[in-house]
C-alpha positions in Angstrom: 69.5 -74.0 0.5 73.0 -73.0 2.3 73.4 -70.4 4.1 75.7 -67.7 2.9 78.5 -67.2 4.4 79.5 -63.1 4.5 83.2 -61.9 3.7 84.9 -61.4 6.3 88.2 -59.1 6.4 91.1 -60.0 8.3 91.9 -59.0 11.7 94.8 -57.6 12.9 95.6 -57.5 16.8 97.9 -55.5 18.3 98.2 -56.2 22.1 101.4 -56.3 24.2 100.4 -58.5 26.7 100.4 -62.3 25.7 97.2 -63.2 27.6 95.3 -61.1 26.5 96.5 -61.1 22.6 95.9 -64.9 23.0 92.3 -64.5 24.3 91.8 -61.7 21.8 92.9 -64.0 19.0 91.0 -67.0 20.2 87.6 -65.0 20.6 88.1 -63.2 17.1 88.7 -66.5 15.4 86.2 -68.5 17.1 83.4 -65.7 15.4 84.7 -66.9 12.5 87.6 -64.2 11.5 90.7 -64.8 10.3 93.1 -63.6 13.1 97.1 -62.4 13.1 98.7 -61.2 16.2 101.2 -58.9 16.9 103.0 -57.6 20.0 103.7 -53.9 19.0 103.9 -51.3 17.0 106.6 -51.7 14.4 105.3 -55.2 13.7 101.8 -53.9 12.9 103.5 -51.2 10.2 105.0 -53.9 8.4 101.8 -55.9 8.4 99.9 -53.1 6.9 102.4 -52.6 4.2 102.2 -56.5 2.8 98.2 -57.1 3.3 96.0 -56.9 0.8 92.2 -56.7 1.0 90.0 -55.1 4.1 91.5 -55.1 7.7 90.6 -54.2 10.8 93.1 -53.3 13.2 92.5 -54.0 17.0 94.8 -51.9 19.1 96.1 -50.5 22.5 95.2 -47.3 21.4 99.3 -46.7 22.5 101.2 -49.7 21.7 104.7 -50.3 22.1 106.8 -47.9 19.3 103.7 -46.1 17.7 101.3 -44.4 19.2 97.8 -44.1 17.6 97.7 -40.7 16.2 100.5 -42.6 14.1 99.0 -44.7 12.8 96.2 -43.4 12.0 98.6 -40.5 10.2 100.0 -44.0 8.5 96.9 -44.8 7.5 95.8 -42.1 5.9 99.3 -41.2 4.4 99.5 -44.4 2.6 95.8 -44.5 1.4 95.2 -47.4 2.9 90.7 -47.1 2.5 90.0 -50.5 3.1 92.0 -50.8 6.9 89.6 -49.9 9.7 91.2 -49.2 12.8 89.2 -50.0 16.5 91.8 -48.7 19.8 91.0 -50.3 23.0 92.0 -48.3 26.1 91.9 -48.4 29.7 92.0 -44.5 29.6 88.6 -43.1 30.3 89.3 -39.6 29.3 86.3 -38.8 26.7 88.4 -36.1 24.8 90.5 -38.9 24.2 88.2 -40.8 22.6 86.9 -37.8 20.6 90.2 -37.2 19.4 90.8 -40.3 17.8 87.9 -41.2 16.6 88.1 -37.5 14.7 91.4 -38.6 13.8 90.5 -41.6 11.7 89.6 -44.4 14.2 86.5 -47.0 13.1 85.6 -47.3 16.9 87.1 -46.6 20.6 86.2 -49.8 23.5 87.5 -49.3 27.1 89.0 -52.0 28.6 87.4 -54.1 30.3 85.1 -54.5 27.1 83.3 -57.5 26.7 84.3 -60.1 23.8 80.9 -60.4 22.4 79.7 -56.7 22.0 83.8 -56.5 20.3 83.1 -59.2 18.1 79.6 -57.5 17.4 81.5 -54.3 16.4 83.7 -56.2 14.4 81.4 -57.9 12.4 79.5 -54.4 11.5 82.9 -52.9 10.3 83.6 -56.2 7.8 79.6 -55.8 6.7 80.7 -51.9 5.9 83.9 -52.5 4.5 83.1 -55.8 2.3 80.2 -54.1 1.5 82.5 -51.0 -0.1 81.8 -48.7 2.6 
């Protein structure tokens, strides 16, 4: 018997600083996602408008040129059901987090987070969207 593989939707990382957008990247694609990169903003609009199927969208929950309220107003705007969107922050202000997460946002980590409990998160959002929810 093999073991069944589950869908998995593609990632989407938005991180401005190259270290840690490769290390992102090389943790999310050794769990087995498929993995783009990009370094701000504007590049992760025009992303989201050519993709097709479920993402999830890791982000600075203020990257370079488009903050997240944006794009989560984007988001939403567009119809866009099947794009889950995770912020990672080194603020620590709760109403922060609150906000977005009322906003629209899938989840809220603060840096430093630890690869495997994001990958763990990750993998629950693709079970929920793949799974229509």
């Amino acid at each position: 018997m093999t073991k069944r593989i589950p869908p998995t939707p593609l990632v989407l990382v938005v991180e401005v600083d190259p270290d840690i957008r490769e290390l992102l990247v090389f943790f999310l694609t050794r769990a087995g996602f498929d993995v783009q990169a990009v370094a701000d903003g504007r590049e992760l609009l025009q992303w989201l408008e050519r993709v097709k199927g479920p993402v999830i969208v890791v982000s600075d929950i203020n990257p370079p040129y488009v903050s997240g309220g944006e794009l989560l107003t984007h988001i939403r705007e567009r119809g866009l059901r099947s794009v889950r969107v995770v912020f990672l922050t080194s603020r620590t202000q709760e109403k922060e987090a609150v906000r977005m997460l009322e906003a629209g946002a899938e989840d809220f980590l603060r840096r430093p987070f630890y690869p495997r409990e994001l990958v763990a998160r990750l993998k629950k959002i693709g079970e929920r969207i793949c799974a229509g929810g």
